[in-house]
PDBQT receptor file of N, H, CA, C and O in Angstrom, charges set to zero:
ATOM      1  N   UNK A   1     -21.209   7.666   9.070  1.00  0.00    +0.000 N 
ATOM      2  CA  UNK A   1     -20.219   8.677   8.947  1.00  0.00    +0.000 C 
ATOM      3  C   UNK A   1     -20.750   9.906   8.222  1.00  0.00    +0.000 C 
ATOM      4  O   UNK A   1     -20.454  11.037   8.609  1.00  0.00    +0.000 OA
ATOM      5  N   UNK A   2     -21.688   9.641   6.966  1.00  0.00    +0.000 N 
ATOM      6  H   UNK A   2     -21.929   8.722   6.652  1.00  0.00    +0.000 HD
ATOM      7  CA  UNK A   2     -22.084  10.610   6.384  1.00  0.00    +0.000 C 
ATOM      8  C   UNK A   2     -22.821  11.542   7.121  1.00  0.00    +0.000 C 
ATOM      9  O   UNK A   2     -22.755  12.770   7.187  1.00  0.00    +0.000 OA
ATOM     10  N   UNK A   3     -23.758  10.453   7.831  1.00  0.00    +0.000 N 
ATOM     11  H   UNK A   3     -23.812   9.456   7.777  1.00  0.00    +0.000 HD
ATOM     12  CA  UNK A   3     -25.023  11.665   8.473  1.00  0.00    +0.000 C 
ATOM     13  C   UNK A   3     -24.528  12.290   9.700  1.00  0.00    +0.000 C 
ATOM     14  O   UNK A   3     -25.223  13.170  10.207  1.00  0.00    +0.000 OA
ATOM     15  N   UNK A   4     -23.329  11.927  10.292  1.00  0.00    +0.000 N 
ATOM     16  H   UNK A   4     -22.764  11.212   9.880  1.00  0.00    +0.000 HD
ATOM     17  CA  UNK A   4     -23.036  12.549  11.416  1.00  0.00    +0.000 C 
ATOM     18  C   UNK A   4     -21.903  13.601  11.115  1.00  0.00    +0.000 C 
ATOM     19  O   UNK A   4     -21.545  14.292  12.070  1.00  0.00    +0.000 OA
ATOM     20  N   UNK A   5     -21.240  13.818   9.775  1.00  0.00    +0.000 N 
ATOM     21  H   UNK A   5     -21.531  13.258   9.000  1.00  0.00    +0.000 HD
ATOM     22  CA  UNK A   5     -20.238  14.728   9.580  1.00  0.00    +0.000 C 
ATOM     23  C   UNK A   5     -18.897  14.122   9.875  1.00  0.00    +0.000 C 
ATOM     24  O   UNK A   5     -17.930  14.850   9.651  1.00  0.00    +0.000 OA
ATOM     25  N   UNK A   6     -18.658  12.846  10.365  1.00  0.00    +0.000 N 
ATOM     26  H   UNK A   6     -19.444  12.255  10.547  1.00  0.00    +0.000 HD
ATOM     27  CA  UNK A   6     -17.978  12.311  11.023  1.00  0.00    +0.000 C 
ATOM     28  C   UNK A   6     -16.285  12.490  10.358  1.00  0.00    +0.000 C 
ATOM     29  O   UNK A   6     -15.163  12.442  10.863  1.00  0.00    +0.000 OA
ATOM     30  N   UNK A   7     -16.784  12.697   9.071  1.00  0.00    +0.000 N 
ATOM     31  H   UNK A   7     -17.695  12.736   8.661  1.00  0.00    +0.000 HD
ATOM     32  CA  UNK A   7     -15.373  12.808   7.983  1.00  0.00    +0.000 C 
ATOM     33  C   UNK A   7     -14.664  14.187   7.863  1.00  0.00    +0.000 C 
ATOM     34  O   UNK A   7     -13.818  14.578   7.058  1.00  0.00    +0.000 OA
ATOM     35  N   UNK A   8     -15.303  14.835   8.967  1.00  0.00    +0.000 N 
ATOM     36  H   UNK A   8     -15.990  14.518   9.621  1.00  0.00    +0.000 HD
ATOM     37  CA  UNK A   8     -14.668  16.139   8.900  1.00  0.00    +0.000 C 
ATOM     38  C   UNK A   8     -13.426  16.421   9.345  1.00  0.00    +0.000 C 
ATOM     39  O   UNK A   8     -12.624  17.251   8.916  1.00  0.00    +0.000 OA
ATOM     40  N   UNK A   9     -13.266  15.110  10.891  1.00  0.00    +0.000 N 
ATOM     41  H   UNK A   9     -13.917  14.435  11.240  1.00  0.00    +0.000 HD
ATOM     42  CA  UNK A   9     -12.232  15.344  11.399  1.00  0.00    +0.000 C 
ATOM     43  C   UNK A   9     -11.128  15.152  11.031  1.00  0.00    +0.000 C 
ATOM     44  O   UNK A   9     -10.895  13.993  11.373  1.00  0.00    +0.000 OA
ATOM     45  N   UNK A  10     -10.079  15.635  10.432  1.00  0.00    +0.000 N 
ATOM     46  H   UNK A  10     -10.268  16.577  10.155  1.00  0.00    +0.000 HD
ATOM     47  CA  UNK A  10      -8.491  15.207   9.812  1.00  0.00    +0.000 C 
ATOM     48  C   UNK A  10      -7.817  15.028  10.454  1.00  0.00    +0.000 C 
ATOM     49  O   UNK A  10      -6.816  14.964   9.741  1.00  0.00    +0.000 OA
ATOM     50  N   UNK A  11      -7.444  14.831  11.623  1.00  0.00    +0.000 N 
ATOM     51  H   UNK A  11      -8.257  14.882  12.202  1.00  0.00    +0.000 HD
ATOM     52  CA  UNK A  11      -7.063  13.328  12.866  1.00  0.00    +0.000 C 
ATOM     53  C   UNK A  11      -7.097  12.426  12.323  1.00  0.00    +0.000 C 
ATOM     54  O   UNK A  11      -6.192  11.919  11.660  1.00  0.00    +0.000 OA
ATOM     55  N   UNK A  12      -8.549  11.909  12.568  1.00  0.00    +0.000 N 
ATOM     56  H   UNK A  12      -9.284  12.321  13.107  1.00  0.00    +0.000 HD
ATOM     57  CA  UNK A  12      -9.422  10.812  12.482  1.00  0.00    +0.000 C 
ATOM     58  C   UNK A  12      -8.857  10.205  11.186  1.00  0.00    +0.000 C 
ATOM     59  O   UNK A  12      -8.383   9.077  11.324  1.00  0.00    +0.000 OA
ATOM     60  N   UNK A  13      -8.814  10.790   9.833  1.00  0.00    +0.000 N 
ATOM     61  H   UNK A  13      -9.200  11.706   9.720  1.00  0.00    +0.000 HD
ATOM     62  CA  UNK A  13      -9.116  10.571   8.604  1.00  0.00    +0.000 C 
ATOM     63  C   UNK A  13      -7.474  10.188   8.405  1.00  0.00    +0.000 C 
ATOM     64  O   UNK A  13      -7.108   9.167   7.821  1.00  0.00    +0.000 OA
ATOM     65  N   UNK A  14      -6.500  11.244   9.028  1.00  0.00    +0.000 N 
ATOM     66  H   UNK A  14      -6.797  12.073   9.502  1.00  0.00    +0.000 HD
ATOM     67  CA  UNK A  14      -5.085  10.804   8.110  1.00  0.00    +0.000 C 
ATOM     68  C   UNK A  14      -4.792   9.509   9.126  1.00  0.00    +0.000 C 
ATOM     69  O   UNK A  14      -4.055   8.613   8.717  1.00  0.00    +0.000 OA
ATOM     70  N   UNK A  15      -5.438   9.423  10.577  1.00  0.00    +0.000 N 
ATOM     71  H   UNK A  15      -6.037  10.151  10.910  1.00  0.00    +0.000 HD
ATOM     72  CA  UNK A  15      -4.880   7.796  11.471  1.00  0.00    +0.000 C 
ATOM     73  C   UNK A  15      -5.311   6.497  10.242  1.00  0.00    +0.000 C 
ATOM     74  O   UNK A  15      -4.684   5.500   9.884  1.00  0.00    +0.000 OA
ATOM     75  N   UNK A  16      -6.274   6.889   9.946  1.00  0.00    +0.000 N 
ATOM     76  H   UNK A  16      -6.784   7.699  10.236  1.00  0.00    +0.000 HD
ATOM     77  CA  UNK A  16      -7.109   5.711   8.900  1.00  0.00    +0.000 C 
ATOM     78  C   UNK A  16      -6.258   5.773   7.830  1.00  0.00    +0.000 C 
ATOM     79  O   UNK A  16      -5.914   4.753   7.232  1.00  0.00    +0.000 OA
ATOM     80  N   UNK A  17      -5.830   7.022   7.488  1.00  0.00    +0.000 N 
ATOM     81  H   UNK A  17      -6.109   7.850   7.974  1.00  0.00    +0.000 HD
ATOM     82  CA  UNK A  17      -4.989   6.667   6.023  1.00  0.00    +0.000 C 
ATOM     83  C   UNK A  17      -3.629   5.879   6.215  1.00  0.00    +0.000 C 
ATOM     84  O   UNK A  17      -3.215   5.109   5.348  1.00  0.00    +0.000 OA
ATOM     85  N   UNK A  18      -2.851   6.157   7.594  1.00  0.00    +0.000 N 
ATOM     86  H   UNK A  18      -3.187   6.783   8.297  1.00  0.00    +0.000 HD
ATOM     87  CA  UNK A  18      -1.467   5.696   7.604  1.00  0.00    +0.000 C 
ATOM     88  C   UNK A  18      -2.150   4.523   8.181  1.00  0.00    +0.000 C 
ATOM     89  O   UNK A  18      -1.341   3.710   7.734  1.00  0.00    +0.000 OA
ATOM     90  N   UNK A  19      -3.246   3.573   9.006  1.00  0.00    +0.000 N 
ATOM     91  H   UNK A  19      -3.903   4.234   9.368  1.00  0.00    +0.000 HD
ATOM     92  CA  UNK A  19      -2.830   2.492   8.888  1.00  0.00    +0.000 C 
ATOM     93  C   UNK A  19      -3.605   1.758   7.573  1.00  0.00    +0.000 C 
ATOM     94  O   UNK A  19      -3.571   0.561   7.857  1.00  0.00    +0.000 OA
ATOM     95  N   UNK A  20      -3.833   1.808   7.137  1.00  0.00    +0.000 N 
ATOM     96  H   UNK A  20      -3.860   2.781   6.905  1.00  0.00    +0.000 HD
ATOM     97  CA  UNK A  20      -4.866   1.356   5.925  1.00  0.00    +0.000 C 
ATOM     98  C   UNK A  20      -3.079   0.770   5.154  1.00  0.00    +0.000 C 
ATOM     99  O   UNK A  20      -2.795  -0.419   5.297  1.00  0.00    +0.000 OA
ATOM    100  N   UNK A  21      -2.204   1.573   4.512  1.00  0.00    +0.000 N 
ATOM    101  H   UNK A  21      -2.435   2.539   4.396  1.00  0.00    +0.000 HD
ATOM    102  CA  UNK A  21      -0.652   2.031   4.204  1.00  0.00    +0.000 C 
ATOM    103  C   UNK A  21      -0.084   1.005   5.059  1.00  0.00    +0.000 C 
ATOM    104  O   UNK A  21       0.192  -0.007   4.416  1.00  0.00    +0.000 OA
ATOM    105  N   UNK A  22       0.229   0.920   6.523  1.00  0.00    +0.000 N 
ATOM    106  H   UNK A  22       0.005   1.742   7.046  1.00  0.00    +0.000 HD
ATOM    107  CA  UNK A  22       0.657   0.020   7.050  1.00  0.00    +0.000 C 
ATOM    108  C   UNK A  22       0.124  -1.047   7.049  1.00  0.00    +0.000 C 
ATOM    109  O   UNK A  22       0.911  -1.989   7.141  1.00  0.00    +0.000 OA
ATOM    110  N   UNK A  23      -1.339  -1.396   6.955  1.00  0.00    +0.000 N 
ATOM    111  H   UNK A  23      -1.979  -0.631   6.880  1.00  0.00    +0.000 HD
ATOM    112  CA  UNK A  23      -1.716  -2.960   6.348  1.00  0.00    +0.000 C 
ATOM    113  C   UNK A  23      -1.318  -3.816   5.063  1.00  0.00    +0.000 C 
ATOM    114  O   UNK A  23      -0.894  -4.952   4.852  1.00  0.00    +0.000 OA
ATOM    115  N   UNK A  24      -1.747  -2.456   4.150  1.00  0.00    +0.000 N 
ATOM    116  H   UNK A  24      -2.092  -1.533   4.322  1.00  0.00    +0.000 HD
ATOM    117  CA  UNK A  24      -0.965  -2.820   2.790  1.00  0.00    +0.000 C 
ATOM    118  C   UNK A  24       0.236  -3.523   2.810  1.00  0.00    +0.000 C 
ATOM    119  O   UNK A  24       0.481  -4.617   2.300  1.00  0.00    +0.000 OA
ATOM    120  N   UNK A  25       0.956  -2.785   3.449  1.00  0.00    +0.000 N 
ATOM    121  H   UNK A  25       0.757  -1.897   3.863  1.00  0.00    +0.000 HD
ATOM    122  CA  UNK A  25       2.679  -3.417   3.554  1.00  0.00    +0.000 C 
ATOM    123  C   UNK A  25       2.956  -4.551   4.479  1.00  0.00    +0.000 C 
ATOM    124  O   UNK A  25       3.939  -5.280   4.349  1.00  0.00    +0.000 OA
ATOM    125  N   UNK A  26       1.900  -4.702   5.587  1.00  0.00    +0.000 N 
ATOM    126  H   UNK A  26       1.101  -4.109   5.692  1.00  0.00    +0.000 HD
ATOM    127  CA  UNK A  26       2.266  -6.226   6.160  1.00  0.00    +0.000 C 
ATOM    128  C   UNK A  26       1.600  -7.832   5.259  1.00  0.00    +0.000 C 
ATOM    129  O   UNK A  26       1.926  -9.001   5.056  1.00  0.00    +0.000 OA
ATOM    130  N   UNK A  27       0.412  -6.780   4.939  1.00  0.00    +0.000 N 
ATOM    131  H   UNK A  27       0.148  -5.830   5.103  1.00  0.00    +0.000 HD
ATOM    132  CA  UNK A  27      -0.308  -8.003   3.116  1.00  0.00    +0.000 C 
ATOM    133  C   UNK A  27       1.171  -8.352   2.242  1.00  0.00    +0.000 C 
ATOM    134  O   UNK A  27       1.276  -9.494   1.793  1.00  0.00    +0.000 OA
ATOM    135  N   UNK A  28       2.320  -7.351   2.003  1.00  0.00    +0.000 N 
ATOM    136  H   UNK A  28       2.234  -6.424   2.367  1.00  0.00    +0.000 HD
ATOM    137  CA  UNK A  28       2.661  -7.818   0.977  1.00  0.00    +0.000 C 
ATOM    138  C   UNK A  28       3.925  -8.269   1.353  1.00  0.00    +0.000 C 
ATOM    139  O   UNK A  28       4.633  -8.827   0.514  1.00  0.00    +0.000 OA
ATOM    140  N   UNK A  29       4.500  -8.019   3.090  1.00  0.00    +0.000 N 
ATOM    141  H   UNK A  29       3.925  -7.566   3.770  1.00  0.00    +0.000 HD
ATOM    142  CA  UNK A  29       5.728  -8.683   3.242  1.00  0.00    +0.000 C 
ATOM    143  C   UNK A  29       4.906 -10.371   3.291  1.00  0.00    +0.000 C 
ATOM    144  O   UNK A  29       5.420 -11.302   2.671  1.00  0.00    +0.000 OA
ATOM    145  N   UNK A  30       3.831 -10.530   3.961  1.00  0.00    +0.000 N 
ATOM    146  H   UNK A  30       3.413  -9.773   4.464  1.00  0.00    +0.000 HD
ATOM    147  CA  UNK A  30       3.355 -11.207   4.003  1.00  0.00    +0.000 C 
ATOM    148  C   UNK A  30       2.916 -12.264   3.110  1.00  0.00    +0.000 C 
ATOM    149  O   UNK A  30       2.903 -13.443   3.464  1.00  0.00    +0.000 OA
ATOM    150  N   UNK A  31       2.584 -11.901   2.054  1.00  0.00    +0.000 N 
ATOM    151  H   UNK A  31       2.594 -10.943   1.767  1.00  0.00    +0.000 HD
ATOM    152  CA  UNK A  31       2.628 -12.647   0.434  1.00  0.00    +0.000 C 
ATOM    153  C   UNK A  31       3.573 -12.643  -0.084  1.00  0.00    +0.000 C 
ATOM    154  O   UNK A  31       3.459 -12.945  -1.272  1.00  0.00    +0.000 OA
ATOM    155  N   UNK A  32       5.333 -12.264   0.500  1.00  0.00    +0.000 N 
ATOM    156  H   UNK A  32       5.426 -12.019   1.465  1.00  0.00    +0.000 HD
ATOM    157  CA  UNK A  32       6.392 -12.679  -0.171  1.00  0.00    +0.000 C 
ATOM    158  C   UNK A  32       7.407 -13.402   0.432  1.00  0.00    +0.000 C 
ATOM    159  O   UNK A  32       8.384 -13.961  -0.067  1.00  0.00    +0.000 OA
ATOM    160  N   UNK A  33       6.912 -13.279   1.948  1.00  0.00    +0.000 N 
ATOM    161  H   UNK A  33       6.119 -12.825   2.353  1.00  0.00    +0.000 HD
ATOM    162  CA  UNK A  33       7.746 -14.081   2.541  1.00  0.00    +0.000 C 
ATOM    163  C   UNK A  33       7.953 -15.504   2.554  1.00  0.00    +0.000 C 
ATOM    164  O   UNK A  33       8.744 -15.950   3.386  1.00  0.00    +0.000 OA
ATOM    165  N   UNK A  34       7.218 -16.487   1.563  1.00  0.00    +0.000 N 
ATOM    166  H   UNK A  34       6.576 -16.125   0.887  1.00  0.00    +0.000 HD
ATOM    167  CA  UNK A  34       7.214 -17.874   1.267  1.00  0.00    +0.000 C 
ATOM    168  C   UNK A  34       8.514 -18.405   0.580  1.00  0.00    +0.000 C 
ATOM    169  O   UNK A  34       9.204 -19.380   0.878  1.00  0.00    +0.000 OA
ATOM    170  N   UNK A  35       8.725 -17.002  -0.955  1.00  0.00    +0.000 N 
ATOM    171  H   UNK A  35       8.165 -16.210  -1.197  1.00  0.00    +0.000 HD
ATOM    172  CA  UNK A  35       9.618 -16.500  -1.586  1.00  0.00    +0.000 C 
ATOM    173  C   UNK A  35       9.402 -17.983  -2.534  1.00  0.00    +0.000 C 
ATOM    174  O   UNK A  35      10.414 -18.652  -2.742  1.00  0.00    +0.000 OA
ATOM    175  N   UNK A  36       8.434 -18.331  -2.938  1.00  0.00    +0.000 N 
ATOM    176  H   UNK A  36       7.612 -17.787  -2.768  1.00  0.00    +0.000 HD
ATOM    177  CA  UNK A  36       8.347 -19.551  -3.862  1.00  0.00    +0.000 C 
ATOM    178  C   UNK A  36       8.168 -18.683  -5.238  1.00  0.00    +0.000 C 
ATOM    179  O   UNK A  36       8.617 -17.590  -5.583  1.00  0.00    +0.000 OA
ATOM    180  N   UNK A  37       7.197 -19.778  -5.962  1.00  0.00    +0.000 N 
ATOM    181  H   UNK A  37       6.833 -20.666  -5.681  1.00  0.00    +0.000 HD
ATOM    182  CA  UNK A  37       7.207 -18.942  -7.551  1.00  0.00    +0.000 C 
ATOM    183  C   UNK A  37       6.054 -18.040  -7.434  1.00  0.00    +0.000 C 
ATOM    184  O   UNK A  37       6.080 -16.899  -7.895  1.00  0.00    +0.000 OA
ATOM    185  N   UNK A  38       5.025 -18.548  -6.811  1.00  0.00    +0.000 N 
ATOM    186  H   UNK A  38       5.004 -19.475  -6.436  1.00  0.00    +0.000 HD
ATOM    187  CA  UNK A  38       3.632 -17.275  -6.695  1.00  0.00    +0.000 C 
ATOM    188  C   UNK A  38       4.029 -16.112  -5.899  1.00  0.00    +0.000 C 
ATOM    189  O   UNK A  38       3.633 -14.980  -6.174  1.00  0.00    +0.000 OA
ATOM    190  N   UNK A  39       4.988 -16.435  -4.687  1.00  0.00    +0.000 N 
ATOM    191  H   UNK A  39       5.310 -17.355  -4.464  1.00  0.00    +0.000 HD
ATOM    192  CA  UNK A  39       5.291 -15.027  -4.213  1.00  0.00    +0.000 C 
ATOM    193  C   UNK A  39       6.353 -14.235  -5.397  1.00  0.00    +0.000 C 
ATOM    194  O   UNK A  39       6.116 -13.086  -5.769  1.00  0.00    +0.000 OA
ATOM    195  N   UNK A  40       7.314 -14.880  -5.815  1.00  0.00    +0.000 N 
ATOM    196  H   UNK A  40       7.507 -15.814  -5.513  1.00  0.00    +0.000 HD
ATOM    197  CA  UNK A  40       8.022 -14.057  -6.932  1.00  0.00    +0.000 C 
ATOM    198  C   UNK A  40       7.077 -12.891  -7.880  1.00  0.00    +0.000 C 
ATOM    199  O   UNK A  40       7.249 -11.703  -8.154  1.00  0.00    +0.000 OA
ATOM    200  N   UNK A  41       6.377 -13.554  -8.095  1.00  0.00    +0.000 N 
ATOM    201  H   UNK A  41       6.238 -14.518  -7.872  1.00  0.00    +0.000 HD
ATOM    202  CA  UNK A  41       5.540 -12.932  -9.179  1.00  0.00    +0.000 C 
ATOM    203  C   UNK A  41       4.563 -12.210  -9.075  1.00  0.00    +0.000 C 
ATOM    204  O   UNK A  41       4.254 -11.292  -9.835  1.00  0.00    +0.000 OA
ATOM    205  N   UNK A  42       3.783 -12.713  -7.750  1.00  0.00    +0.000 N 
ATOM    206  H   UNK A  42       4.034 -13.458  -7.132  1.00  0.00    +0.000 HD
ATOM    207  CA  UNK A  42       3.089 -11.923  -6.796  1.00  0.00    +0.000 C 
ATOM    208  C   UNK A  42       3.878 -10.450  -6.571  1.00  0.00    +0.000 C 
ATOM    209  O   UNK A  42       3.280  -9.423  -6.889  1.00  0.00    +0.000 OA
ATOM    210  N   UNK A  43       5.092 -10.387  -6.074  1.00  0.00    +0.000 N 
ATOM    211  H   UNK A  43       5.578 -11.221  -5.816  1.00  0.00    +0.000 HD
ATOM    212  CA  UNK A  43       5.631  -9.440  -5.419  1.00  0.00    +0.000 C 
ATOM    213  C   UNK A  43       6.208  -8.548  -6.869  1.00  0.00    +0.000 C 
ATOM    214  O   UNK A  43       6.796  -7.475  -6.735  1.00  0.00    +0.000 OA
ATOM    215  N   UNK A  44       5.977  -9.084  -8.057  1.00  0.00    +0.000 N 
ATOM    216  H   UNK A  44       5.500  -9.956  -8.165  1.00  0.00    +0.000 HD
ATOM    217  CA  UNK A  44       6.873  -8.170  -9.788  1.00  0.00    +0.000 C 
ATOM    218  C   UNK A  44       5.113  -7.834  -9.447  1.00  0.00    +0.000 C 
ATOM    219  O   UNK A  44       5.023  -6.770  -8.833  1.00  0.00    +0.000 OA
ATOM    220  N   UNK A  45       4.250  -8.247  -9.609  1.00  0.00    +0.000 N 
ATOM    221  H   UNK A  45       4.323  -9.110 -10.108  1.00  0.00    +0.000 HD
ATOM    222  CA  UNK A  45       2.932  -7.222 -10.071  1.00  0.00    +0.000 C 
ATOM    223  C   UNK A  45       2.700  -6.291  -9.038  1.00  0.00    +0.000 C 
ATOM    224  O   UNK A  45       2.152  -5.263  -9.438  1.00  0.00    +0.000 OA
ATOM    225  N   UNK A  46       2.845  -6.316  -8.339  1.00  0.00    +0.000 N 
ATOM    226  H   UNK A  46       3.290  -7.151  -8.014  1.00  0.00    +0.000 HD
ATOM    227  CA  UNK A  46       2.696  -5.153  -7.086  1.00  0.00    +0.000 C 
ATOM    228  C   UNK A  46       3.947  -4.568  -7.390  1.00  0.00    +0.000 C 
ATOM    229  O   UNK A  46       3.634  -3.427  -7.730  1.00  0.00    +0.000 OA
ATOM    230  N   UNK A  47       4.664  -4.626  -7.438  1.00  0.00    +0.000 N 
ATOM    231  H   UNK A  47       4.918  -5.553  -7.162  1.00  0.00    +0.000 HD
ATOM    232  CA  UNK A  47       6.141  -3.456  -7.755  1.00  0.00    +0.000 C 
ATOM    233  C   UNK A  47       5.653  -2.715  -8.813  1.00  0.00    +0.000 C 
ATOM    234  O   UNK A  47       5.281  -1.552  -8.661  1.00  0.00    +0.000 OA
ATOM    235  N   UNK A  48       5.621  -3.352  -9.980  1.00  0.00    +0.000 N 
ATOM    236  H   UNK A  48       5.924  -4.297 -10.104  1.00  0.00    +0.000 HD
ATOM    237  CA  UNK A  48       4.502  -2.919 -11.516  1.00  0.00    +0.000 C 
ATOM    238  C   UNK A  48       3.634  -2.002 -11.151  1.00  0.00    +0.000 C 
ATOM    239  O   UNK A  48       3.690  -0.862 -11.611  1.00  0.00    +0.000 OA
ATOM    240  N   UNK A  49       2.838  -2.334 -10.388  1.00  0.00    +0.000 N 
ATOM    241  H   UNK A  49       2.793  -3.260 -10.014  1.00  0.00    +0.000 HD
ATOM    242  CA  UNK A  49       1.655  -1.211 -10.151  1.00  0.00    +0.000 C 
ATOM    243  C   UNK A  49       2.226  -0.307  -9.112  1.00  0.00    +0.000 C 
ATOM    244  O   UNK A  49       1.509   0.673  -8.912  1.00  0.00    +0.000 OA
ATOM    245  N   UNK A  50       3.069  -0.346  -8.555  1.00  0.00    +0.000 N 
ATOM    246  H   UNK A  50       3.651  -1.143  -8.717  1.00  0.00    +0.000 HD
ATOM    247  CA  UNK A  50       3.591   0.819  -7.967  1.00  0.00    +0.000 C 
ATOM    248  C   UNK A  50       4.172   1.894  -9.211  1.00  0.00    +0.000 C 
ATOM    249  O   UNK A  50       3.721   3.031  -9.353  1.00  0.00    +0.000 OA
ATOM    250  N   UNK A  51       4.974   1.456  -9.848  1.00  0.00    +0.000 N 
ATOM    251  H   UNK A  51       5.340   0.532  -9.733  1.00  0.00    +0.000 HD
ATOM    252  CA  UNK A  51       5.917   1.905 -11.030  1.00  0.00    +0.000 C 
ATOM    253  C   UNK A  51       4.949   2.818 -11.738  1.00  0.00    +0.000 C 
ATOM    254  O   UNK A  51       5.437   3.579 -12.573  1.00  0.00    +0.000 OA
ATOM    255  N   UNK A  52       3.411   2.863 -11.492  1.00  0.00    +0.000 N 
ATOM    256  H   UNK A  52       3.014   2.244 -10.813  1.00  0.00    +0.000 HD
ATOM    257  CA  UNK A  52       2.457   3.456 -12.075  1.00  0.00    +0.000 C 
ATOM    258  C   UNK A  52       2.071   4.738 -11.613  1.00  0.00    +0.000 C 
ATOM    259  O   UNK A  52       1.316   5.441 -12.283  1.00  0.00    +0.000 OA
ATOM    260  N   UNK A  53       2.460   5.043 -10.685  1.00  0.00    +0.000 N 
ATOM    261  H   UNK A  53       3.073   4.471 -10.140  1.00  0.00    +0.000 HD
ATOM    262  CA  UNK A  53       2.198   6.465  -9.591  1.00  0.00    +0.000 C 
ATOM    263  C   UNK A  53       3.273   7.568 -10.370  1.00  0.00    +0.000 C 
ATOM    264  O   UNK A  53       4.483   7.363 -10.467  1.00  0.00    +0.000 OA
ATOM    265  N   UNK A  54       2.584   8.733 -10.880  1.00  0.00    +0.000 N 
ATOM    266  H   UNK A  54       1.601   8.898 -10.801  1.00  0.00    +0.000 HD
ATOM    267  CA  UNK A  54       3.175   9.775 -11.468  1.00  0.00    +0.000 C 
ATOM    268  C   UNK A  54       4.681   9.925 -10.410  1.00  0.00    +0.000 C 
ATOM    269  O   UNK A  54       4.936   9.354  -9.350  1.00  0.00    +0.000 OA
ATOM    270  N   UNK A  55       5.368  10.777 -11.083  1.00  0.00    +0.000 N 
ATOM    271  H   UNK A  55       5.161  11.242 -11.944  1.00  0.00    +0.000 HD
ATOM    272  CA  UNK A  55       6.186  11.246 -10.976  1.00  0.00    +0.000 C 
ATOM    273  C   UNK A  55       7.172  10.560  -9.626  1.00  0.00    +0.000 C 
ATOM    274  O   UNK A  55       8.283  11.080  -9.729  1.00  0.00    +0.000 OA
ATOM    275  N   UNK A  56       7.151   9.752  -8.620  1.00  0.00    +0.000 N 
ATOM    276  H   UNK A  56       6.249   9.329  -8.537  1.00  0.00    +0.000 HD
ATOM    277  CA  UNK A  56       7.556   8.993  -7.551  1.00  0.00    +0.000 C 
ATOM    278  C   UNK A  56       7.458   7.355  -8.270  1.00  0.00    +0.000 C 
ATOM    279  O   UNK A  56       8.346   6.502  -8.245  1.00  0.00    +0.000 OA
ATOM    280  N   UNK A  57       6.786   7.301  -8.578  1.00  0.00    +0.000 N 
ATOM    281  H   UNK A  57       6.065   7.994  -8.598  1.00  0.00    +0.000 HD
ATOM    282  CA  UNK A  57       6.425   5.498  -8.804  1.00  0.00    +0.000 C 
ATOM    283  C   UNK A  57       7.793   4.995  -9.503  1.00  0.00    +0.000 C 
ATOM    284  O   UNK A  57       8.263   4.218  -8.671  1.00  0.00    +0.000 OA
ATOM    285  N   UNK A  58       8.679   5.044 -10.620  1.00  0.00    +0.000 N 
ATOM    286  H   UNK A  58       8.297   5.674 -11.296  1.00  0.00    +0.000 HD
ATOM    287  CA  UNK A  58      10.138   4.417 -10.327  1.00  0.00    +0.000 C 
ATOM    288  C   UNK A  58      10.878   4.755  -9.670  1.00  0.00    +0.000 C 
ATOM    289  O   UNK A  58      11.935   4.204  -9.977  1.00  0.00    +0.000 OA
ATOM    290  N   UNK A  59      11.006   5.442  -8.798  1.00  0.00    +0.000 N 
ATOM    291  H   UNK A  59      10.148   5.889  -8.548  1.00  0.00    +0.000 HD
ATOM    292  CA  UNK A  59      11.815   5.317  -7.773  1.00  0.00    +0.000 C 
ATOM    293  C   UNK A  59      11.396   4.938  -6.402  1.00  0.00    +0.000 C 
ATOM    294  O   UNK A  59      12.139   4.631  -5.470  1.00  0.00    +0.000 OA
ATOM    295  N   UNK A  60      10.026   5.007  -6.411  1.00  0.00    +0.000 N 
ATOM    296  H   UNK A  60       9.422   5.257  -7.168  1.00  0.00    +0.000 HD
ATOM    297  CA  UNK A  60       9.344   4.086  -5.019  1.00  0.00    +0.000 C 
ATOM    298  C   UNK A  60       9.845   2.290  -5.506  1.00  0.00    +0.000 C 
ATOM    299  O   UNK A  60      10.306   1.367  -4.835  1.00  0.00    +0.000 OA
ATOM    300  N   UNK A  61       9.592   2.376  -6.518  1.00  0.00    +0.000 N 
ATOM    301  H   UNK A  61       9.217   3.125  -7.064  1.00  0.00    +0.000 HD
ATOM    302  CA  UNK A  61       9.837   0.641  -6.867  1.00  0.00    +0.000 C 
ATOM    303  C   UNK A  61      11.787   0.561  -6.695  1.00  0.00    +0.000 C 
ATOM    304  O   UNK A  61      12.255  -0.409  -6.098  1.00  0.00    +0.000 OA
ATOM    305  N   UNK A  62      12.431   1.290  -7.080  1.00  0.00    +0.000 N 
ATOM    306  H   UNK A  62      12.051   2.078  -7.565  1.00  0.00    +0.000 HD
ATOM    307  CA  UNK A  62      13.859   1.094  -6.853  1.00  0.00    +0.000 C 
ATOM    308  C   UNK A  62      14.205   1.143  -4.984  1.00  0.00    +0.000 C 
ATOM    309  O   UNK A  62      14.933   0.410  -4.316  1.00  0.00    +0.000 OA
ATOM    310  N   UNK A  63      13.579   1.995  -4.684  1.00  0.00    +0.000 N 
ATOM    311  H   UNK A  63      12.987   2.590  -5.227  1.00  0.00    +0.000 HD
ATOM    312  CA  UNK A  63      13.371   2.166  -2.915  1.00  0.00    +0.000 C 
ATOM    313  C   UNK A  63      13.072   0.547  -2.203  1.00  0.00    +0.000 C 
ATOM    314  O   UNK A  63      13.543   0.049  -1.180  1.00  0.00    +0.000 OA
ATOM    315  N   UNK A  64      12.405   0.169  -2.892  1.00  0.00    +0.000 N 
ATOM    316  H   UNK A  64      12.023   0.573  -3.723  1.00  0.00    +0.000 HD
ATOM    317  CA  UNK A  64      11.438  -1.006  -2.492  1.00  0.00    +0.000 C 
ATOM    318  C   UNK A  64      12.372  -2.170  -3.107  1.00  0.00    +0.000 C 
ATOM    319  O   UNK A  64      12.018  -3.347  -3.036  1.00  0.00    +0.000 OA
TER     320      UNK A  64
């Protein structure tokens, strides 16, 4: 990618960003849908680290 410039294109770059975003979110319906005690808790530390994003992050976690 480097040697060919390949990262120039912003197409290319935001398709990779929204699904990269949409994997994330099938990982984590995915790790909660058991809904036992590891997904419980599983699914409070990922809310947590959302809650961490300036100015959006409690209310992405209330959204969520």
């Amino acid at each position: 990618g480097m040697y060919y410039g390949s990262y120039t294109f912003l197409e290319t770059w935001n398709i990779g960003v929204i699904l990269l975003f949409a994997v994330m979110a099938t990982a984590f319906m995915g790790y909660v849908l058991p809904w036992g005690q590891m997904s419980f808790w599983g699914a409070t530390v990922i809310t947590n680290l959302l809650s961490a994003i300036p100015y959006i992050g409690t209310s992405l976690v209330e959204w969520i």
